[in-house]
C-alpha positions as CSV (number, residue, x, y, z in Angstrom):
1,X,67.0,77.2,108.0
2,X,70.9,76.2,108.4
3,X,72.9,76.8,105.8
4,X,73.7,73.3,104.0
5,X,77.1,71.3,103.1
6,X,77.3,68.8,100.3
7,X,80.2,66.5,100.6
8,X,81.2,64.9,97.4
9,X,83.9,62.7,98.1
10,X,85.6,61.4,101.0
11,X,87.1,63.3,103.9
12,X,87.9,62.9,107.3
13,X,85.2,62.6,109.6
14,X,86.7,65.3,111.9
15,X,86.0,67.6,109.2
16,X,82.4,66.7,108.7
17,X,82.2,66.8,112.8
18,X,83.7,70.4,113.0
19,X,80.9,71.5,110.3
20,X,78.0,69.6,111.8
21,X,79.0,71.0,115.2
22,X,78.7,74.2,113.7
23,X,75.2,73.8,113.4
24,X,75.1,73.1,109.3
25,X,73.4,70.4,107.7
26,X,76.0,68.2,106.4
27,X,75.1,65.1,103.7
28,X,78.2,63.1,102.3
29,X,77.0,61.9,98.9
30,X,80.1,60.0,97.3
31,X,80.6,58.8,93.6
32,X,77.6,60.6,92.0
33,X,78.1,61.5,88.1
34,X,78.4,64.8,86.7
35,X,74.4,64.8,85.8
36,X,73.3,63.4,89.5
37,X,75.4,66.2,91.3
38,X,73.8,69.1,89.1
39,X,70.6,67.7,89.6
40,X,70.8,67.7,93.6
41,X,73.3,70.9,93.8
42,X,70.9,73.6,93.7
43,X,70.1,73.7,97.9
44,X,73.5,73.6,99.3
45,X,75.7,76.6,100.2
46,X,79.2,75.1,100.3
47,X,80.4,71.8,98.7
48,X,83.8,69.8,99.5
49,X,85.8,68.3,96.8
50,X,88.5,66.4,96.4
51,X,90.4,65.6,93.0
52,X,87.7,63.3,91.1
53,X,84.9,66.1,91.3
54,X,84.6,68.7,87.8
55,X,83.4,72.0,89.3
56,X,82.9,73.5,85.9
57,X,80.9,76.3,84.3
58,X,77.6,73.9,83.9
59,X,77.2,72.9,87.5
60,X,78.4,76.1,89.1
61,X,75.3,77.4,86.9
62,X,72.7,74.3,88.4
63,X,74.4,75.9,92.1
64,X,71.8,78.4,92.4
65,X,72.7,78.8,96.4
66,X,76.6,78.1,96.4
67,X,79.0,80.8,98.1
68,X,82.0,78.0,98.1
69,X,84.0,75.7,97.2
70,X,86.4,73.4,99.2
71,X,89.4,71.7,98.0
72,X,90.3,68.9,100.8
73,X,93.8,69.2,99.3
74,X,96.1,71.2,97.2
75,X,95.6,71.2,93.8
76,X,92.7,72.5,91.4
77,X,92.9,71.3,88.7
78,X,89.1,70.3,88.8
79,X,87.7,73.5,89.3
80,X,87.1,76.5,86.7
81,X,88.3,79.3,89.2
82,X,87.5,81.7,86.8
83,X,84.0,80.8,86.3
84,X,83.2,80.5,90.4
85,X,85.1,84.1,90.6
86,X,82.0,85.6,87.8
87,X,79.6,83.6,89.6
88,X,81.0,85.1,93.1
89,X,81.6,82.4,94.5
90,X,84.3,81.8,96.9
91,X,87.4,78.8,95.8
92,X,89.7,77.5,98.5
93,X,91.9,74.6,99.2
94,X,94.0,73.0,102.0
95,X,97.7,73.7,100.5
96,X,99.5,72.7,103.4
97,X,97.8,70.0,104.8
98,X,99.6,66.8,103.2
99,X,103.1,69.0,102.7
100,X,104.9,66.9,105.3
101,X,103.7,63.8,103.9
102,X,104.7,64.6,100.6
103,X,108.1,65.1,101.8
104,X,108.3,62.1,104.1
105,X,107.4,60.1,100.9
106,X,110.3,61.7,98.7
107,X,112.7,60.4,101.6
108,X,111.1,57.2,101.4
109,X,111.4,57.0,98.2
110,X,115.2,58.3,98.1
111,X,116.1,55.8,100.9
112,X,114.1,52.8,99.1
113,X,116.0,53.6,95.6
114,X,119.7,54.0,97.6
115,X,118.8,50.9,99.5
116,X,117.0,48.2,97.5
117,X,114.6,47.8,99.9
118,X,111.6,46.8,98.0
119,X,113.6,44.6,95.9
120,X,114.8,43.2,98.8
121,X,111.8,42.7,101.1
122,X,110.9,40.5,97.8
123,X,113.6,38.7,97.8
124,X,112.8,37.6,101.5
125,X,108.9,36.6,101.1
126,X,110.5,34.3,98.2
127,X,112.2,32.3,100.3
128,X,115.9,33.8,99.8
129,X,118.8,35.2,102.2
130,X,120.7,37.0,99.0
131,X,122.5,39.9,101.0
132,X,124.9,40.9,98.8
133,X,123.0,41.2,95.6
134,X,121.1,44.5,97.6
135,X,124.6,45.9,98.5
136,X,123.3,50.1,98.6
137,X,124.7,53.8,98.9
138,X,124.8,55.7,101.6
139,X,122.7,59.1,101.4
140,X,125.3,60.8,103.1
141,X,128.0,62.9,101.7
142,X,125.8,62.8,98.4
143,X,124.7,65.7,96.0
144,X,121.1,66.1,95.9
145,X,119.6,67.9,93.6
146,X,116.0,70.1,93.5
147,X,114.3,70.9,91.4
148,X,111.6,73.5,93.0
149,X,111.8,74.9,96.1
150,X,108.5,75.4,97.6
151,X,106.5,74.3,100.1
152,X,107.4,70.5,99.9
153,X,110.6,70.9,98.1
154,X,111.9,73.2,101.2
155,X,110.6,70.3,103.7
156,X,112.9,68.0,101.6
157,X,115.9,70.0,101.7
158,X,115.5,70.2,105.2
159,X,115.5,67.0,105.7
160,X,118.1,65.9,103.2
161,X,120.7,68.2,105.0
162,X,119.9,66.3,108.3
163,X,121.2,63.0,106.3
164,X,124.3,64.9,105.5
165,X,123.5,65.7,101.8
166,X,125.1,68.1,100.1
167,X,122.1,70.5,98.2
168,X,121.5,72.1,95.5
169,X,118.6,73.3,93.8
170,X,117.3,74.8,90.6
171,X,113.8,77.4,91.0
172,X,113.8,80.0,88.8
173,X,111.0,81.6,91.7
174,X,113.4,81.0,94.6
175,X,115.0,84.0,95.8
176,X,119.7,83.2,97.0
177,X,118.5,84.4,100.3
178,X,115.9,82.0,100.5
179,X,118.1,79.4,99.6
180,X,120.8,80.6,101.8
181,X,118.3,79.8,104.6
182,X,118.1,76.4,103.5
183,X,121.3,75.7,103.4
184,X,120.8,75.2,99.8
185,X,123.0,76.2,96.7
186,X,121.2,77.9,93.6
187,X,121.7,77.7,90.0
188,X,120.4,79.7,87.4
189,X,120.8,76.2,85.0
190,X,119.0,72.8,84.9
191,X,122.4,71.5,83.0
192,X,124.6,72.7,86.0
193,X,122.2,71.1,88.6
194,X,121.7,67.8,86.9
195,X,125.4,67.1,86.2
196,X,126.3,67.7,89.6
197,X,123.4,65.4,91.2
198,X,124.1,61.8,92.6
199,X,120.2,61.9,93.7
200,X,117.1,64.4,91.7
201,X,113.7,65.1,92.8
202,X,111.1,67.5,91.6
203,X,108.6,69.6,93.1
204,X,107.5,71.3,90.4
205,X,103.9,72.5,89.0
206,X,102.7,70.7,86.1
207,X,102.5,73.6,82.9
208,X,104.5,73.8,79.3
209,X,107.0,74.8,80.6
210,X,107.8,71.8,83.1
211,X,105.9,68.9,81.2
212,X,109.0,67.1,79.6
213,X,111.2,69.2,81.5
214,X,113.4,65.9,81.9
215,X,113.6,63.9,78.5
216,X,116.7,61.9,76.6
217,X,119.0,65.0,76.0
218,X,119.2,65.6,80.5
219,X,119.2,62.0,81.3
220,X,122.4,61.5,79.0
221,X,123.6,64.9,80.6
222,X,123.3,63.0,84.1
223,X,125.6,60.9,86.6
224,X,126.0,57.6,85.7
225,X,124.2,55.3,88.2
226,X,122.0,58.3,89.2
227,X,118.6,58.1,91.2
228,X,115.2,59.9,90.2
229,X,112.2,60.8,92.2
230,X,109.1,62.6,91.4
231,X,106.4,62.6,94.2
232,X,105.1,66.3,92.2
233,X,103.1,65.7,89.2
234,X,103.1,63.5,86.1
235,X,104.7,63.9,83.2
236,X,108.0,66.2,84.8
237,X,109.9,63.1,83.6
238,X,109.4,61.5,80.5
239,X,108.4,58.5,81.4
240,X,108.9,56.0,78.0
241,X,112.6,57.9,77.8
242,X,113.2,57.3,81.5
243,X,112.8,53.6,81.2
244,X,115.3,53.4,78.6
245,X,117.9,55.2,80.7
246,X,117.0,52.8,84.0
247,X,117.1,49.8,81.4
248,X,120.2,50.4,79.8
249,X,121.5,51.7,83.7
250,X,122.4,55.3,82.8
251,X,119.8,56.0,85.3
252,X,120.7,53.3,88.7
253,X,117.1,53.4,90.1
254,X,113.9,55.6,90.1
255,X,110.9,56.3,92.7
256,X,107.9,57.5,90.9
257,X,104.9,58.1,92.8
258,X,102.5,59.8,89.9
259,X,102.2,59.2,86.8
260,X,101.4,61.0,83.3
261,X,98.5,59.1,83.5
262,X,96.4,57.9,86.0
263,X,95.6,54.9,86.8
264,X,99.1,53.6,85.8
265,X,99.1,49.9,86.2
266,X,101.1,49.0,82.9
267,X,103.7,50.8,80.8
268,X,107.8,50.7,80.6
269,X,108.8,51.6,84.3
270,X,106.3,49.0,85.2
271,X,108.3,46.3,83.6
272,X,111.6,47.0,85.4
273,X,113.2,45.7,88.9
274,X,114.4,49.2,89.5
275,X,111.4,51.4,88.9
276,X,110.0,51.9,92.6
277,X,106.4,52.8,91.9
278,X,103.9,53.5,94.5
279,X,100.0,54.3,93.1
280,X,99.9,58.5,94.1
281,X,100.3,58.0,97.5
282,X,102.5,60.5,98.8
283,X,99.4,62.7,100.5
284,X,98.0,59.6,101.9
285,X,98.8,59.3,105.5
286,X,96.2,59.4,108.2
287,X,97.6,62.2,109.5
288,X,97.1,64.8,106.0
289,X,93.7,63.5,105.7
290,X,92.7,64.5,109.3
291,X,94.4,67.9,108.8
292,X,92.7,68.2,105.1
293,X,89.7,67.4,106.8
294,X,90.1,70.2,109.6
295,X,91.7,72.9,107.2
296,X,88.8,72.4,104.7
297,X,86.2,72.3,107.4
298,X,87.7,75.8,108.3
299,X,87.9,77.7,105.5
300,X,84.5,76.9,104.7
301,X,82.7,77.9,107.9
302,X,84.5,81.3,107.4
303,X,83.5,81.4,104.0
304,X,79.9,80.9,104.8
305,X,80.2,83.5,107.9
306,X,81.5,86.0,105.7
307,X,85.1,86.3,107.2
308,X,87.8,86.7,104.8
309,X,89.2,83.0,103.8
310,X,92.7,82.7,104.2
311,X,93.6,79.7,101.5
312,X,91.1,81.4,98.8
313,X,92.5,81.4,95.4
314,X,90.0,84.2,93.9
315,X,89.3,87.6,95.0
316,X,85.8,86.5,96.1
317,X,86.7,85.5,99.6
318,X,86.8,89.3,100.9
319,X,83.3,90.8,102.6
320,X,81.2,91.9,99.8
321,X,81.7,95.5,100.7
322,X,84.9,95.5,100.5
323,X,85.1,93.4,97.3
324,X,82.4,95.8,95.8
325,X,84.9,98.6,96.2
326,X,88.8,96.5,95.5
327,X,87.6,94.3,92.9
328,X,87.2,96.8,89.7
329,X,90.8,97.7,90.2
330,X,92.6,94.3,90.6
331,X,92.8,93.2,86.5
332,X,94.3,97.1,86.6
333,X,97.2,96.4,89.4
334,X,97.8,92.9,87.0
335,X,98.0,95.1,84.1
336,X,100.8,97.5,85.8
337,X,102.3,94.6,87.2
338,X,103.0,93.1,83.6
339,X,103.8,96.3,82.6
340,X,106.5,97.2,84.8
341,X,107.8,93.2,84.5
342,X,107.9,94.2,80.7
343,X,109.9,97.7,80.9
344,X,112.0,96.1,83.7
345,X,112.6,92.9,81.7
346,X,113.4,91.7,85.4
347,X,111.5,90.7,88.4
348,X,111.8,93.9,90.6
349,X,113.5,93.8,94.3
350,X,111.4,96.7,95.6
351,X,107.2,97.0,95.6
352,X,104.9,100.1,96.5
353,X,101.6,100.0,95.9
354,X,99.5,103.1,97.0
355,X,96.2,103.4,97.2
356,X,94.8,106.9,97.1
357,X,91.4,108.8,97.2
358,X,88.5,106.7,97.7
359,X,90.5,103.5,98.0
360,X,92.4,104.7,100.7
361,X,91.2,102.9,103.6
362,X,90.2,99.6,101.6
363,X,92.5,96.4,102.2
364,X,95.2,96.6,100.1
365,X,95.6,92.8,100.2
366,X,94.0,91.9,96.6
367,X,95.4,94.9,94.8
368,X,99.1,93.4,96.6
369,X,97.9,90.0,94.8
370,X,96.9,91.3,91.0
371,X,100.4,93.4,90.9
372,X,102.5,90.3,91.9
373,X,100.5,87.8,89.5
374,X,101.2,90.4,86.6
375,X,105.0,90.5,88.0
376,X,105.0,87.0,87.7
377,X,102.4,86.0,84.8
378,X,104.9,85.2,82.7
379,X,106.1,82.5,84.8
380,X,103.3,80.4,84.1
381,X,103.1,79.1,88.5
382,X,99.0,79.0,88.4
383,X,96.8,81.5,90.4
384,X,98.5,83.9,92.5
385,X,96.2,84.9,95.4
386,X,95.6,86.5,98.4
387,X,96.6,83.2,100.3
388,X,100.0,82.9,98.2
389,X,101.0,86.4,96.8
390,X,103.4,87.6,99.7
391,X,105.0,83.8,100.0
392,X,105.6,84.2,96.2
393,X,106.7,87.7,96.5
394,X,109.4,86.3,99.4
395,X,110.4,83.7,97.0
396,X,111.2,85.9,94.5
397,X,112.8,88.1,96.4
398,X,110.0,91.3,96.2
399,X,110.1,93.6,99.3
400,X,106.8,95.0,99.1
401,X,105.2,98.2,101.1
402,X,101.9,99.5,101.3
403,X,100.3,102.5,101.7
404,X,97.7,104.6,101.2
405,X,97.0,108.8,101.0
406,X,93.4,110.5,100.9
407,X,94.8,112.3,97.8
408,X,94.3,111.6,94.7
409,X,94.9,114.8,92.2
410,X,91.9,115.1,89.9
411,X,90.4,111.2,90.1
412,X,88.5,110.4,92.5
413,X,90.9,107.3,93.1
414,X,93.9,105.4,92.2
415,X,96.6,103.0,92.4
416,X,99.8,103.7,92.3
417,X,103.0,101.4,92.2
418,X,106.5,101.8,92.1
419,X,108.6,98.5,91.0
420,X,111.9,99.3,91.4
421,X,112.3,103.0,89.6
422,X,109.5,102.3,87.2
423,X,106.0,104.3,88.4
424,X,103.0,103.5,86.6
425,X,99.3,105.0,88.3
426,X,95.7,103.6,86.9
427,X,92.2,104.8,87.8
428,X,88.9,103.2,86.5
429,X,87.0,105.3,84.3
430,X,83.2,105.2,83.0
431,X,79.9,102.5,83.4
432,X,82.3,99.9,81.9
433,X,85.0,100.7,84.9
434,X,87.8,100.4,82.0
435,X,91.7,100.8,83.4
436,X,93.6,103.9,82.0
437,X,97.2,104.8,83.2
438,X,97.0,108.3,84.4
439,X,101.0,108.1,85.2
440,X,104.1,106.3,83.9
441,X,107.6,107.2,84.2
442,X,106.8,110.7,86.2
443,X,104.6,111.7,82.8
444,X,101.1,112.5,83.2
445,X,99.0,110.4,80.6
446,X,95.7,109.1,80.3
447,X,95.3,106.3,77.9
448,X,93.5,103.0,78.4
449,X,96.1,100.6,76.8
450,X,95.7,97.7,74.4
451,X,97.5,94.4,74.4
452,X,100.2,96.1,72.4
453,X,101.6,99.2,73.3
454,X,104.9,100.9,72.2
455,X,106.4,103.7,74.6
456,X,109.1,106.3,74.0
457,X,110.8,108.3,75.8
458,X,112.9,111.1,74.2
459,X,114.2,114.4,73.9
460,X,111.6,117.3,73.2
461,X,111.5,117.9,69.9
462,X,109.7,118.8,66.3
463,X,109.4,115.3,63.9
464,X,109.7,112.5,66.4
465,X,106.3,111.3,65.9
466,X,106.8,111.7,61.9
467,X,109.4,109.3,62.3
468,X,108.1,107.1,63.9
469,X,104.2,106.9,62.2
470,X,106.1,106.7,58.7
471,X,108.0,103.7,60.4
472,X,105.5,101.8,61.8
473,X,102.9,102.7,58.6
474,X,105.9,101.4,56.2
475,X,106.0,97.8,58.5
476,X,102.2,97.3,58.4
477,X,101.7,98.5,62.1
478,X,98.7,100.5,62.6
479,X,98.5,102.8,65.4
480,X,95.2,102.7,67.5
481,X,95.3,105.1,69.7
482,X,98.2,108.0,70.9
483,X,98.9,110.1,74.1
484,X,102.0,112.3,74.7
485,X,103.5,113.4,78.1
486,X,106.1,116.1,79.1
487,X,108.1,117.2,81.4
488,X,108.9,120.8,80.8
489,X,111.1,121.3,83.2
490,X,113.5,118.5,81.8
491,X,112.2,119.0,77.8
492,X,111.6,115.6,78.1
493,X,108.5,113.5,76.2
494,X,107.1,110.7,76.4
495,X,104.8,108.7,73.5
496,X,102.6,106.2,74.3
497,X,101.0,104.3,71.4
498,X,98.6,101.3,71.1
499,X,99.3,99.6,67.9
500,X,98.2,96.2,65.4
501,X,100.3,94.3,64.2
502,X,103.5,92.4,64.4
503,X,106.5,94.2,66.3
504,X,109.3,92.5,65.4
505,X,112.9,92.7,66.8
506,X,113.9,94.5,63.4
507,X,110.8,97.0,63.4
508,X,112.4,98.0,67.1
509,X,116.2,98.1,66.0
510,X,114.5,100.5,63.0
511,X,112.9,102.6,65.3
512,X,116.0,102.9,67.6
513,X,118.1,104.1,65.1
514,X,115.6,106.5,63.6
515,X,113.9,108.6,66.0
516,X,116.9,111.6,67.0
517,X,117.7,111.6,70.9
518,X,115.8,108.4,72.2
519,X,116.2,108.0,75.7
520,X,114.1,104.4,75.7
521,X,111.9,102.7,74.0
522,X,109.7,99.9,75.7
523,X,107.5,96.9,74.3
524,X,104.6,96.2,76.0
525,X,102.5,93.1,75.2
526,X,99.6,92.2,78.3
């Protein structure tokens, strides 16, 4: 029997050719409701989303037969990765196949907002010859800023420094050298960018951090007579607050493509001449829904066939035997990750990840991916994956090296990394495969650690853990658990507690001063 594809909403028929061709049994069922997909899902081995479909926990459990899920497009929002990922089922999506029409769009936008065009095409199906009331500005010689320099905000610096811009660029991910290739200045600010910028776009994810980014206090901060676009995701601009500055011409024009909500088809921007809306549109060229079509098509044929899928966002996409043997140690390689991120308080230039004994001829390319997502955690950027860890890494500016060594002292594997000058080592230990440290700092340990640890590093010495229990017992902290490490031949120690309770700034500044010949002390919350 051939395996079978369930299309849910519309792609391009190349894709559902490519599949069919393929020899699987293909049925395109569009705009079925939550309760008529789970009761049909149960057969079919693959299914092909778009943006409307909710792949959550309750039909992923009707999906008796499902190894994966396509995304004809980039985002994925509308699927719980994590659930597919305990259900082992495989999530992937098409992230560049509308990049170039996402950036085309920005221009269009840019161009139609320096240029009154809609405002003029109007003008002419009313009848009207009014030239100079749509007298424009010239993109050249202008400052435009960025705001997020990935995929489709690199396309648009490209492209705005064949106009003769003048670009600069705030992306707290982006390493100078990758700007440097873009001909693109960096700052480390938002209020250096946006006071600089005759034209802004954004290319931003949509998270806490970045929803509201742009409210009253950095459109007053702005240009006079400056121009907005956001072809990203809803919500980067405040949109109410926006219309005031376009109304009151602080802000000379906006092009807005999505919206905080969706469908938009009434609210503040709607209502003024100068607001260029267009309804989401910016992926919507024939030629990113072919290559959706195609990329999805792909990905799931490989996923099906068992090869490795390059776009998957969740570990699930490798062979099952090599899973079986990666997968218990990749929330370990996020944990050390975090951790060195943590005692770092930086993102590290330099990467090594070993992996030794057993591991040692596995593919180190998930293990790469769980270290760089707990790097990066923090950062709140969505799922970091095979498919996106080293482009991250690169943006960042993380040189990474692998390796590997049959060796692995007295466990029967681990992995090791090195971020920078911080070492930390994990193995897996017992039926419930639970992640210890077995090596920080050149100290031999072995501790599984909690989501709050405190680590020092000091002197050998009598009374330094005294200290330091009457502290934290004094503040309300209770300690958990405790391993020490040496270093004889430098009379070195180093303490490594899991705690409860609340470390504040104070508690730290107590312990600093208090415990005789502290080389460091680290915080570490996972």
């Amino acid at each position: 029997m051939s395996k079978k594809v369930l299309i849910a909403e519309e792609i391009a028929e190349e894709g559902i050719d490519s599949l069919r061709s393929r020899g699987y049994e293909v049925d395109v069922m569009l705009d079925l409701t939550p309760e008529q997909l789970r009761s049909i899902i149960a057969p079919y081995s693959a299914l092909i989303v778009r943006s409307s479909t909710i792949v959550d926990e309750v039909l992923l459990d009707a999906a008796s037969q499902l190894k994966i899920v396509g995304r004809a497009g980039v985002t994925l929002d509308n699927i719980d990765i994590q659930a597919a990922n305990d259900r082992g089922i495989i999530v992937c999506n098409a992230p560049t196949s509308n990049i170039i029409s996402a950036a085309e769009h920005t221009m269009a936008l840019l161009l139609a907002c320096a240029r009154f065009v809609p405002q003029a095409n109007a003008s002419m199906h009313a009848g009207k010859w009014d030239r100079r009331a749509f007298t424009g500005a010239e993109l050249y010689g202008k400052t435009l800023a960025i705001f997020g320099l990935g995929r489709v905000g690199s396309l648009v610096a490209e492209r705005a420094v064949a106009f003769g811009m003048e670009v600069i660029a705030y992306d707290p991910y982006c390493s100078p050298e990758r700007a440097s290739q873009l001909d693109v200045t960096i700052f480390d600010n938002i209020d250096d960018v946006i006071e600089r910028a005759d034209f802004i776009t954004v290319h931003l994810p949509r998270t806490s951090d970045t929803l509201g980014m742009f409210g009253p206090r950095e459109f007053a901060k702005m240009k006079n007579g400056v121009v907005l676009v956001n072809a990203a995701r809803g919500g980067i601009f405040d949109e109410a607050s926006l219309a005031d500055f376009v109304a009151a011409g602080k802000v000379a024009s906006c092009g807005i493509d999505i919206f905080s909500t969706e469908p938009s088809t009434a609210g503040p921007l709607h209502e003024l001449e100068n607001a260029i809306l267009t309804p989401h549109i910016s992926a919507l060229t024939h030629e990113a829904q072919v290559r959706a079509g195609e990329q999805i098509a792909e990905y799931v044929w490989a996923g099906l066939e068992g090869s490795i899928v390059p776009t998957a966002v969740n570990s699930s996409s490798l062979p099952p035997e090599v899973l079986d043997e990666v997968r218990p140690y990749a929330p370990a390689c996020k944990m050390m990750g975090r951790m060195a991120a943590d005692i770092l308080s930086a993102i590290p230039r330099k990467l090594k990840i070993s992996l030794e004994g057993k591991l040692s001829d596995s593919s180190p390319d998930v293990l790469i991916a769980s270290v760089i997502d707990g790097i990066l955690s923090y950062k709140e950027i969505g799922t970091i994956s095979m498919a996106n860890a080293l482009e991250m890494a690169a943006r960042h500016g993380i040189e990474i090296d692998a390796s590997s060594t049959d060796d692995a002292g007295e466990y029967a594997s681990v992995v090791r990394i090195k971020a920078d000058d911080i070492e930390i080592a994990s193995t897996m230990y017992g039926k419930d495969q639970t992640a210890r440290i077995v090596s920080i700092l050149g100290y031999k340990i072995d501790i599984s650690p909690a989501k709050q640890s405190l680590i020092f590093e000091y002197a050998d010495g009598p009374g330094r853990i005294g200290v330091i229990g009457t502290i934290l017992g004094e503040e309300g902290i209770n300690i958990t658990t405790m391993q020490i490490g040496t270093k004889p031949e430098e009379r070195n120690a180093l303490v490594y507690l899991n705690i409860d309770g609340c470390v504040t700034e104070k508690v730290l500044e107590r312990l600093k001063e208090s415990v005789a010949d502290l080389k460091s002390l680290m915080y570490i919350k996972l």
